[in-house]
C-alpha positions, 0 to 999 in steps of 0.5 A: 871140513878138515884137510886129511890126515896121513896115517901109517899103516902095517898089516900081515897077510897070509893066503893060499899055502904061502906063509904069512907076509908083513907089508906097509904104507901110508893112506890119507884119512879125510875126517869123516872116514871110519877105522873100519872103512880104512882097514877094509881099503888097506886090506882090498889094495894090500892084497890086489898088489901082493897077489893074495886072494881071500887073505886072511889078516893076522895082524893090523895097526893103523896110528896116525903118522904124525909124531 
């Protein structure tokens, strides 16, 4: 098993009738993760801390963090 990966990521939330806000972060990837799960634990942590309920994402990269 290969150790995980550090990934970056940026993702627009908007919710309720505030406006759309940008946040940002980084995760570890272990190998056998999809994008697709990644995106859904970004999405869950993203919007229980920002208070967002029901978000609706307007935009959404992930790239490794290794330059």
């Amino acid at each position: 098993m290969q150790p995980p990966k550090v990934f970056h990521w940026i993702i627009t939330l908007q919710g309720g009738s505030a406006g759309p806000r940008t946040f940002e972060g980084t995760v570890l990837v272990e190998s056998d993760e999809t994008r697709q799960e990644i995106y859904r634990r970004v999405v869950a942590s993203t919007s229980e801390e920002s208070g967002i309920d029901e978000p609706v994402v307007t935009f959404f990269l992930l790239e490794s963090n290794q330059l």
